[in-house]
Each structure stands twice: as C-alpha cells, then as structure tokens.
N, C-alpha and C positions, 0 to 999 in steps of 0.2 A: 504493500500500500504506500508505506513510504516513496517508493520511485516515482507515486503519480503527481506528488504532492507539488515538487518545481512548475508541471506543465500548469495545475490551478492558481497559485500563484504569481503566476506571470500572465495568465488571462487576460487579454484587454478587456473584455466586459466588468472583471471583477476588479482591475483598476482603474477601470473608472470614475471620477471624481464626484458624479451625480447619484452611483449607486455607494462609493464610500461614506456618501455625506447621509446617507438614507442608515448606514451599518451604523453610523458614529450617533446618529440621532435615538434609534429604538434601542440598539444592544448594550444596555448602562442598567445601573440600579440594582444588578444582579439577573439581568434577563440578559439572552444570548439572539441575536439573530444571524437565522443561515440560509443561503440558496439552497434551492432544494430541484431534482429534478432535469430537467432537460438542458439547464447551463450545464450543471455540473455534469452528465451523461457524455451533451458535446462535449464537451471539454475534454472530456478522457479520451473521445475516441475519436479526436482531433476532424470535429463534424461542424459548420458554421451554427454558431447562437447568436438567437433572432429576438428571444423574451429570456428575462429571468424573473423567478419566481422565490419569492422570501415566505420564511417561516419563525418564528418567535414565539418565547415562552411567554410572552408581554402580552397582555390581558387587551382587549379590540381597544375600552376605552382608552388604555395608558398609552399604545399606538399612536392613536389619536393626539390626545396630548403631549408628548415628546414630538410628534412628528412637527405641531404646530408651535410647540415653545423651540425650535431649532429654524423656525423659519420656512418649515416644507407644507405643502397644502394638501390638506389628507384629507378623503374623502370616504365614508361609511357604504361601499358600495355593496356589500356583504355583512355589515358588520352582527348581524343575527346569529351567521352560520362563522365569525371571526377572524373576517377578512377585510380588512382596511384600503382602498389603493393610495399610495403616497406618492405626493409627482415634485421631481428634484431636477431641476432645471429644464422643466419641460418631458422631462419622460416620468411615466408611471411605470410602477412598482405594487404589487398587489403582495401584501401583507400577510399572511393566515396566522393565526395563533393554534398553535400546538392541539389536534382534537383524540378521543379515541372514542372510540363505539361502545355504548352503553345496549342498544340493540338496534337490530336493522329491520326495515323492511322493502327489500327492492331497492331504491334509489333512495329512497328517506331514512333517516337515520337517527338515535336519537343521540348525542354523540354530549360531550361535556370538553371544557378547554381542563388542559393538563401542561404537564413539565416534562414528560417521558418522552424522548425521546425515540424510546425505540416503538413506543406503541403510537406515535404519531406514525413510523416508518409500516409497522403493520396494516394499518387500513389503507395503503396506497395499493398501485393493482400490482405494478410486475417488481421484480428485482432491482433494475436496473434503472428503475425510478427512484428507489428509496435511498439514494445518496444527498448527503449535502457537504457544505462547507462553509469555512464561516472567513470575517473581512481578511484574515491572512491568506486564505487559501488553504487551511489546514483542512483534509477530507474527512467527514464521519461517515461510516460504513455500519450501520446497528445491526442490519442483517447481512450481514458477509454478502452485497448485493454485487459489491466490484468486479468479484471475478466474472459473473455473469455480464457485467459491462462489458470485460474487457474482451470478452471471448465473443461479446455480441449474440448474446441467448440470452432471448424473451421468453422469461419464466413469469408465474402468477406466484405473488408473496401466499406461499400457505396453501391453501388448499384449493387449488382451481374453480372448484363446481361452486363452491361459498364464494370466491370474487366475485364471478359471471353473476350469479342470484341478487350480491348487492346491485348490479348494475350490469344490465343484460348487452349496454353499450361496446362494457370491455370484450366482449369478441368481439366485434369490428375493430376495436385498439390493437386487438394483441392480432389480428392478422394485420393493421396498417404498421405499428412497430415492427412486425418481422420485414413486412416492404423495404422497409425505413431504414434500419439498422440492423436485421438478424442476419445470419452467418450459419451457413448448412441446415439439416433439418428444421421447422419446427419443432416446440417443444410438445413431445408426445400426450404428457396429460393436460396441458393447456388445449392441443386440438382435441381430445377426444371429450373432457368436457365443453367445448364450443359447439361440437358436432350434438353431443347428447340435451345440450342445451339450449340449440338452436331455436326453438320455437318462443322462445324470449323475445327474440329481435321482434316477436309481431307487438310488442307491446310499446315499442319506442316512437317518438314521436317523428313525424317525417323530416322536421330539421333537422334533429338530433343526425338522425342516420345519412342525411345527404351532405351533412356539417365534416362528419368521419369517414365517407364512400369517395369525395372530392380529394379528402386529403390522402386517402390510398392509394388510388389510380394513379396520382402525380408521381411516389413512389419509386425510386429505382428499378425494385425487385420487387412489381406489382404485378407483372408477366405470371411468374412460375404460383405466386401467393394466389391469384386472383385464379389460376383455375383450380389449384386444392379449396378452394371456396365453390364453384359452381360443382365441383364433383364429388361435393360433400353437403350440397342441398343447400348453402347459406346464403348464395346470390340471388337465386333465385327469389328467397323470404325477401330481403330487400331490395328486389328491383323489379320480382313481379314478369322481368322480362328472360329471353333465352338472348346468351351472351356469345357476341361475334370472337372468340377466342383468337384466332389467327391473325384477326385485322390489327387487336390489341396487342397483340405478342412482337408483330411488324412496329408499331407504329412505338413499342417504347424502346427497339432498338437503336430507329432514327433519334432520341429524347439526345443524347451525347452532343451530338451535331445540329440538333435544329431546339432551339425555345417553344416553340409551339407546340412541341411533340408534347411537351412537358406543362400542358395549360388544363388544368380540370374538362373544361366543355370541349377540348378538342378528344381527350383520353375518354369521356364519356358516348363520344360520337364514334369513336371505333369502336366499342366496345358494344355498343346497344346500340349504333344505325341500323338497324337494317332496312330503314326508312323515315319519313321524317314523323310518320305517325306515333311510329314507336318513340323518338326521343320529345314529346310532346306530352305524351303519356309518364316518362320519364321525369319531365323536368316540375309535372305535376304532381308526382308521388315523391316525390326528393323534396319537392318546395325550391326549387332552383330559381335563383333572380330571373326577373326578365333579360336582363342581358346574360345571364349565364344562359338561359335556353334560347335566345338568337344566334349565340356564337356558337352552339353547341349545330342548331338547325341550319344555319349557315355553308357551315363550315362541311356538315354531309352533302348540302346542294352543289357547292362548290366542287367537291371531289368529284361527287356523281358526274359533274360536266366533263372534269376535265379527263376522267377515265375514258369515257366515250367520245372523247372527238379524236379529231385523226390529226390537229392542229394545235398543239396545245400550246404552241405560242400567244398562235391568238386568243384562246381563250382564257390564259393568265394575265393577257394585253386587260381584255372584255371585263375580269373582274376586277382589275387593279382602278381601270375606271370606273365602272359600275357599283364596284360594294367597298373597294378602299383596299389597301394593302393587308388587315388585318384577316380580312374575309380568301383576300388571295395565299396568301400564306399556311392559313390553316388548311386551306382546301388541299394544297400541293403536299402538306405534310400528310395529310389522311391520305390523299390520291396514291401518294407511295407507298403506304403502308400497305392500301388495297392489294396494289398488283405486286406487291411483293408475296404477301400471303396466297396469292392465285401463283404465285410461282416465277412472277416479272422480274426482272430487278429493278425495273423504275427509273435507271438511269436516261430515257428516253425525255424524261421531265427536266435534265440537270439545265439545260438552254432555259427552259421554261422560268426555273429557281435563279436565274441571276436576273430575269428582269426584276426583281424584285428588288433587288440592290441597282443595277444598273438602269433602267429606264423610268424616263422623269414622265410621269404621267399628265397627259397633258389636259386641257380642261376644254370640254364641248364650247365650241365659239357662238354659237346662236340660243339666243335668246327667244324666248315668248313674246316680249317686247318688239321683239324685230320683224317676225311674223306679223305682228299687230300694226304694225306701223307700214309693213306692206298691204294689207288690207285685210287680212285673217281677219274675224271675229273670234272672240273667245269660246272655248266649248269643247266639243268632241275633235271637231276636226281640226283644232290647230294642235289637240295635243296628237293626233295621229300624225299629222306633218311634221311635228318635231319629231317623232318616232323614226318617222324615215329619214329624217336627213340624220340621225345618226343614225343610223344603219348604212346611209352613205359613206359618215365620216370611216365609222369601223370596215366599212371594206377597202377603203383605201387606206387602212394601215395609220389611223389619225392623223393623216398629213394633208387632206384637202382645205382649202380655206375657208375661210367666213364667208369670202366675195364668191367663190364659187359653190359653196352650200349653198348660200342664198339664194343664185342664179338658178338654181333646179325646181324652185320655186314658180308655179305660174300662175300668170297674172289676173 
C-alpha cells in the first residue's frame, strides 16, 4: 500500500488549492475529512479525474458552519441524508458525513451519521470504491479494497445478492465498472447474483436506468460487457428492444480514432437502430433528452444514406450542408461500423471522412426574399422553387452562382 501513496500525493486534483482550502476548513476540531471513491480509484490506476467526492466525520450542520466561518459557500443540498455541497473558488464539492445502515429497504435506508470508518466503507457497492484519503495523500484501505483496485476487479463489498437488493441499480454499475475499468473475467458471484437478480431492474425508474445505460455504452470494454448482458436476459429488461450486436462491437472499435464513436446517442444508435422507430421507442423508455434522441435519430438516417449511395462524396457534401457537421460525422462513424460488421472494411468512406476537416461548406446563395422580389408570391410554390434550385446548386457540386440560380428562374 505504501508504494501507492507518492502517486496520491502528488495528485493535481488533491493539490489543488480550492479543494485544500475545502480539507483545511471541515477537517479540524477533531473530525477528519477524506476523498473517497473514484478520485482516489483514478488515481491509483492512473485513469483521468473529473469529480471528487468528500466524506467527514463532521456532523451536516458543523459542515455547514466551518464551511461558512472559512469563507466557503455551502449549500444543504442533501443535508437530510448528510451531504452538504461546499463551493471553493467556484467549484463544488459535495460533502457526506460518515453513515451506516440501521436497516434497508431497496433503495431506502434507515441509516444514522457515525465515526466508523470502516462501516461507512461497508454500505458502499464494490471494493474498489471503498478507498479514500485524506489532504496528505495518505491512502485508507478498511476493506483491503486496493488490491482489487489495482488488479482492476469489480467485486461487490460483502455479499453480492444483499448489495443488488439495497439497490437493484448496482447491476447496471457493476456491468458499466467492468466496461470502465475491469481486467479479464467478470466477477463470478457478482454476475451470477445480477443474472438471478435481474428482475429488479423492472423496478427502477426510466432515468435512473438511461442515466447508467449512456454511461456504459461510452465504455471502453462495453463491446465484450454489453453482450454477457443480452445473453444473460439483462438488456433486454432495460431496453425492451433486440440488440444490433455487430454494429456495436464495429463501431466501438473505431471509438480510439474517431470522438463520435465515443458519444452516448451515436453508441445507442448502433446498438438498437434497427430503425428509426425503434430508437424513438428507445429514447422514450430511457427518458432521453430531446437532443439526445435527435442525434441519436439523426445520426441512423445519416448512415442509412450514406450506406446506400454509390456516391458518398456527395452525400457527406449533402449532409454537411443540410444537417451540419455534427449530423455528418456521426452518420460516417455509424456508416462504418455498418459495413464493417456486414464484412466491409469501410475504407471506401476515408475521401468521404476528410471533407469533414477539409471542405468549407458553403452557404445556399438565394434567398426567399429574392424569389419575392422577382415576382414569387409566398406559399407553396416559392418554397418548391427554392427546392429546386438547390437541387440545382447540389448537382453542380455547390459551385453554381447566385446570378445563375436565379437565371433558371422564369419569368
């Protein structure tokens, strides 16, 4: 343990001056506060950290107070269940004080604040969660959780089938942790209570589960994870639909070399396109934003085009003007995945993939205005004439002019 100790220490996160000022404000009087969690997780296993998460033996109000006579502005966003957030120089910091289970039921719990450290570490879900450390950097380990860190096996603290029961979510965690971070098998009683326990997940709420299903698929290792879930009956409970396996297996190969591979609604679009009906149905039952289910429906229209044409110049040309770079992009990362999984290799697309960096998309020259002002009336038929004269412009390759659009015009 000792060896890990240099790399937390030297943390940029944990030397940071806004969360030192957060340790130097609650960790006094005889109370201790420590990161707990995925700082400290990344950290060891040298993985980028994005939030850190605090824990204290310091009672919500006293939190509160320290946080405020230090000059920090704390806010009671939990403070029922003993979580404080403290914001120090502009970033938040969510606070928990120390709890343990008095008894459970599902997700509710009736829990009480305590000092124990190790039975704070007991109600969390896997191993390699329950670490923390405190402003030096010095690691606490209360259930010998490290080794599992460091071997990268997601284990459940205790007794697998009693986690999942607190909270029917943790199968979806403990397949997105294996995604995320695990290293050779799964953990054999973790999946086989998930499998036996599966009929849990009908009970969670449709954010919850499309909150955890987004954050999977992005995933490194959501490939090999995501189909021991459909052939173990779990996908199916949460998505209701039959999963395009190959398309997603392709498309998280490209994830290395292309950022879109790697965007929630484009990994949910290989995975459950298999039209746009189905991801509609999809983004219903997830509760997925409106712009997550446009870019998710998009982005399959997109592909679908450019699979089928014999030109996909121009039809990377068509959507870069038509729907924007982000729609063309996505499309050309799914479009490859497709025909990879049919057997393609897709390189037939690479000309296609540099307009996207190389060609400056240029902006339709006519206006409605201009129509109107040669004598259109408003209505059906001027929007159908501007219909055609782009369709003029796109066959000549966006190069014809304003003066001769216009000119195709009669009088």
């Amino acid at each position: 343990m000792n060896n890990a100790l240099p790399a937390l220490a030297s943390a940029a996160w944990l030397k940071a001056p806004a969360l030192q000022r957060v340790f130097g404000a609650i960790g006094r009087d005889g109370d201790e506060l420590r990161a707990v969690g995925g700082a400290v997780r990344n950290s060891l296993l040298d993985e980028p950290v994005s939030d850190v998460d605090l824990c204290t033996t310091a009672l919500p109000h006293q939190v509160m107070q320290r946080a405020e006579k230090a000059g920090l502005k704390a806010i009671p966003t939990g403070i029922d269940h003993g979580t404080v957030t403290v914001v120090s120089s502009g970033e938040a910091f969510e606070i928990t004080t120390l709890r343990e289970d008095v008894e459970t039921f599902g997700r509710h719990a009736v829990v009480r604040f305590g000092r124990d450290w190790t039975h704070d570490a007991a109600r969390r879900d896997f191993t390699l969660n329950a670490l923390y450390c405190s402003a030096d950097g010095t690691l606490h380990d209360p259930l010998g959780g490290l080794a599992d860190c460091l071997a990268r096996k997601v284990r459940f603290i205790g007794d697998a089938s009693q986690r999942i029961r607190e909270d029917y979510l943790r199968i979806l965690r403990f397949f997105r942790m294996q995604a995320t971070y695990g290293r050779g098998d799964l953990d054999g009683e973790g999946l086989s209570a998930s499998i036996a326990l599966r009929d849990g997940l009908r009970q969670l709420s449709a954010e919850r589960v499309g909150s955890e299903l987004k954050r999977l698929v992005v995933a490194p290792k959501a490939a090999p994870v995501v189909h021991l879930m459909e052939d173990s009956g779990i996908l199916e409970i949460v998505t209701g639909g039959v999963a395009r396996l190959a398309d997603f297996e392709a498309l998280k190969h490209l994830q290395p070399d292309l950022p879109e591979a790697a965007a929630a609604p484009v990994c949910l679009a290989a995975l459950f396109g298999f039209g746009t009906d189905d991801l509609e149905r999809l983004a219903e039952r997830l509760r997925l934003s409106n712009a997550e289910r446009d870019r998710m429906v998009r982005a399959r229209l997109a592909a679908d085009r450019i699979v089928a044409t014999s030109d996909a110049q121009r039809t990377v040309k068509a959507l870069l003007v038509d729907e924007g770079g982000t729609t063309a992009a996505d499309g050309l990362a799914l479009a490859t995945a497709m025909l990879r999984a049919r057997g393609e290799d897709g390189r037939q697309l690479a000309a296609a993939r540099a307009l996207l960096t190389d060609w400056t998309v240029p902006v339709f020259p006519v206006t409605g205005r201009d129509l109107i002002e040669l004598g259109l009336e408003k209505g059906p038929a001027l929007g159908a004439e501007l219909a055609r004269l782009r369709t003029a412009w796109a066959d000549s390759d966006y190069t014809v002019s304003r003066t001769d659009l216009l000119a195709l015009i009669s009088p």
